[in-house]
VMD Tcl script that draws the C-alpha trace (Angstrom):
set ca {
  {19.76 14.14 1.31}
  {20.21 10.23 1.71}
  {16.94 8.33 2.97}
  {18.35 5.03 4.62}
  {14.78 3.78 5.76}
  {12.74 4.13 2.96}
  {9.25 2.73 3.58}
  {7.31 1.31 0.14}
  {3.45 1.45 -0.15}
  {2.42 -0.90 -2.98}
  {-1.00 -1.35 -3.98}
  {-1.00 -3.72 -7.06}
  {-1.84 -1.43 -10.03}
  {0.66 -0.97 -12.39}
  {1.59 1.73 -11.21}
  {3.37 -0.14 -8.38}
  {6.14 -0.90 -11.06}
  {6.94 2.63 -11.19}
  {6.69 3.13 -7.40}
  {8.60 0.33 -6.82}
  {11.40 0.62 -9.65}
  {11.80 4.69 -8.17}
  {12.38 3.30 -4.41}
  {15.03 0.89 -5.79}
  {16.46 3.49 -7.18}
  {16.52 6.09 -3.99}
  {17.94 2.97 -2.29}
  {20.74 2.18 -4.56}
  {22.01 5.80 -4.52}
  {21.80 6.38 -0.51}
  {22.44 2.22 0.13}
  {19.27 2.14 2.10}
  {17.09 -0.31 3.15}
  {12.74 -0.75 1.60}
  {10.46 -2.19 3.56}
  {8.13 -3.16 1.58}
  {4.30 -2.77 2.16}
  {0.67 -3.39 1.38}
  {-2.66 -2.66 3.21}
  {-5.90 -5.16 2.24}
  {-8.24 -2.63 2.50}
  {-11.85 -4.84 3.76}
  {-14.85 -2.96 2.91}
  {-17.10 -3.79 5.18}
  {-19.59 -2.69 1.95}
  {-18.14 -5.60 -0.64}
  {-20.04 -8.46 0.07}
  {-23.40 -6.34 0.94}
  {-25.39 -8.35 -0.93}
  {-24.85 -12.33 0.08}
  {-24.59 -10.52 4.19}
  {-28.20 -9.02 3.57}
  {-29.24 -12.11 2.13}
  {-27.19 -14.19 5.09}
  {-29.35 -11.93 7.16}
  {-32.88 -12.57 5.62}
  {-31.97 -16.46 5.78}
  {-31.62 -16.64 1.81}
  {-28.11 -17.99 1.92}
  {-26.36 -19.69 4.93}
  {-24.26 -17.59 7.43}
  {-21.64 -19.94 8.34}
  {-21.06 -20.94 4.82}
  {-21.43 -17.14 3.75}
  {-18.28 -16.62 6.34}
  {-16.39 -19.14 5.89}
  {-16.33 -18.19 1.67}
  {-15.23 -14.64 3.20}
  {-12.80 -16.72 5.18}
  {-11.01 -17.97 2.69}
  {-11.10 -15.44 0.12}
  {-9.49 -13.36 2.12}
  {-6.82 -15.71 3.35}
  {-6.28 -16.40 -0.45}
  {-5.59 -12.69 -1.15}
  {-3.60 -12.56 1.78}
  {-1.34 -15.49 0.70}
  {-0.91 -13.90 -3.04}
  {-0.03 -10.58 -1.86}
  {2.45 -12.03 0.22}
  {3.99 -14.35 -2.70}
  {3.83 -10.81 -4.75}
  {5.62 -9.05 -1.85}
  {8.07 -11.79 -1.50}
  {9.42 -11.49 -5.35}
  {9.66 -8.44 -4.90}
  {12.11 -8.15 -1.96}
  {14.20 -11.03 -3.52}
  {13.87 -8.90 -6.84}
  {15.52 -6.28 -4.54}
  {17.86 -8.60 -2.84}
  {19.75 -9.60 -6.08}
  {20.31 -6.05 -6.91}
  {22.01 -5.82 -3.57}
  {19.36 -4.04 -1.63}
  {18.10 -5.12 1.73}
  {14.39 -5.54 2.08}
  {11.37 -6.68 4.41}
  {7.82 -6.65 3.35}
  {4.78 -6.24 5.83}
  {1.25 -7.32 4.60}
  {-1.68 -6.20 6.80}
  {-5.52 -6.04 6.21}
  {-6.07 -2.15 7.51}
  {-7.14 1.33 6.83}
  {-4.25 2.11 4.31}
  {-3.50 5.99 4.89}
  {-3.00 5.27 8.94}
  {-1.54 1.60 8.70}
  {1.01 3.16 6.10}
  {1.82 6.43 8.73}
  {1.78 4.24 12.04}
  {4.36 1.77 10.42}
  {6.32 4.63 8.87}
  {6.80 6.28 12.88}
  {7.32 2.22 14.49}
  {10.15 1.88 11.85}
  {11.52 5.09 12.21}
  {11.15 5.45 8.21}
  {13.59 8.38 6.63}
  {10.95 8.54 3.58}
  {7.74 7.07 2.23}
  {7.56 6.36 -1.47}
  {4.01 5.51 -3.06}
  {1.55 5.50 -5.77}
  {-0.81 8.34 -7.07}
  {-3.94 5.98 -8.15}
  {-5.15 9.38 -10.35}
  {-8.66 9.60 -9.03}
  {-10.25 12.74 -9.37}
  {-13.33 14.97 -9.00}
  {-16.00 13.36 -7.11}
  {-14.32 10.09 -7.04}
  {-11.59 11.24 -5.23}
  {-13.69 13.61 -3.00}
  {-15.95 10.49 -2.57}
  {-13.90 8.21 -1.70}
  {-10.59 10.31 -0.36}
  {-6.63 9.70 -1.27}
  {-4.10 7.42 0.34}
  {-1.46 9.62 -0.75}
  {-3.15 12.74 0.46}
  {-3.41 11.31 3.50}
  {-0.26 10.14 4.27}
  {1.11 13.15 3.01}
  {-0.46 15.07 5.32}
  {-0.06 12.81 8.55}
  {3.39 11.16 8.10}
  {6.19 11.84 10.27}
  {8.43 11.60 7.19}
  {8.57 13.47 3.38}
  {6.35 11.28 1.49}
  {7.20 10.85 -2.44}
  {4.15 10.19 -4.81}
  {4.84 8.78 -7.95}
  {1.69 9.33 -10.37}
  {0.33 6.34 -12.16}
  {1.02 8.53 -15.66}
  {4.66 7.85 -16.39}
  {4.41 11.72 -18.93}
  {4.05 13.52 -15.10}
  {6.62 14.45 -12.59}
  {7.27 12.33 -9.19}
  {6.30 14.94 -6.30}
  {7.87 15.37 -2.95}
  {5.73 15.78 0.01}
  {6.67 16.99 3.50}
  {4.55 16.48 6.27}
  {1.56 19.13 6.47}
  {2.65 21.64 9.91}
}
mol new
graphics top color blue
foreach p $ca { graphics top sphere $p radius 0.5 }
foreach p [lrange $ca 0 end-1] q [lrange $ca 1 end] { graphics top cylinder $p $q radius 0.2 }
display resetview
């Protein structure tokens, strides 16, 4: 089967090299389109510390926000300048591709955009957690493999195992 939409969920390990250099790949051989994307997952738990101590009147809150401001505008702007060599890194090789950068839940930002574009497959990343990690803190790919409206392909972070091809759970 050809996949002419073929939706891209990057997440800046290195494993997105794989992930990425496998959807080029699917693209070339079916000409199909990426659309490339990234989630900025905010926890609201990150900054805990300098918010309690906003909240005690140790630090300032303004100033506390506006540093929260601006980091994450500045992690905004580099993921985009990532994103952006990356679809001109696909362009030259003759492959037509958007990017879409959004701060969101990953697993549903990644399934809502996949039904809005009408994506023929998702390809992402397997970040490898497991045990208690991963039942502590849950899977993206899981996730979307289970609520996509499209086969999802998971590409594991260790290049010695297999890519896997998902279909939506029933």
């Amino acid at each position: 089967m050809t996949y002419q939409k073929i939706l891209v969920a990057l997440d800046r390990t290195d494993a997105s090299d794989r992930v990425f250099d496998h959807a080029l790949g699917m693209a070339r051989s079916s000409q199909g389109q990426l659309q490339l994307v990234h989630s900025i997952n905010v926890s609201a738990y990150d900054n805990l510390g300098k918010l309690i101590d906003a909240g005690a009147g140790l630090q300032n809150s303004a100033k506390v926000q506006h540093e929260e401001e601006a980091a994450q505008l500045q992690l905004v702007q580099e993921t985009q300048q990532w994103l952006e060599q990356l679809r001109t890194e696909a362009l030259n090789r003759n492959i037509a591709a958007d990017f879409v950068c959004k701060m969101a839940d990953p697993g549903p930002f990644i399934c809502q955009l996949a039904e809005t574009w009408n994506a023929d497959m998702i390809v992402m990343g397997n970040s490898g957690k497991k045990g208690l990690k991963k039942l502590v803190l849950g899977s993206v790919s899981d996730y979307v493999a289970k609520h996509a409206p499209c086969p999802t392909t998971v590409v594991p972070n260790d290049s010695s195992l297999d890519v896997q091809l998902l279909s939506k759970a029933s």
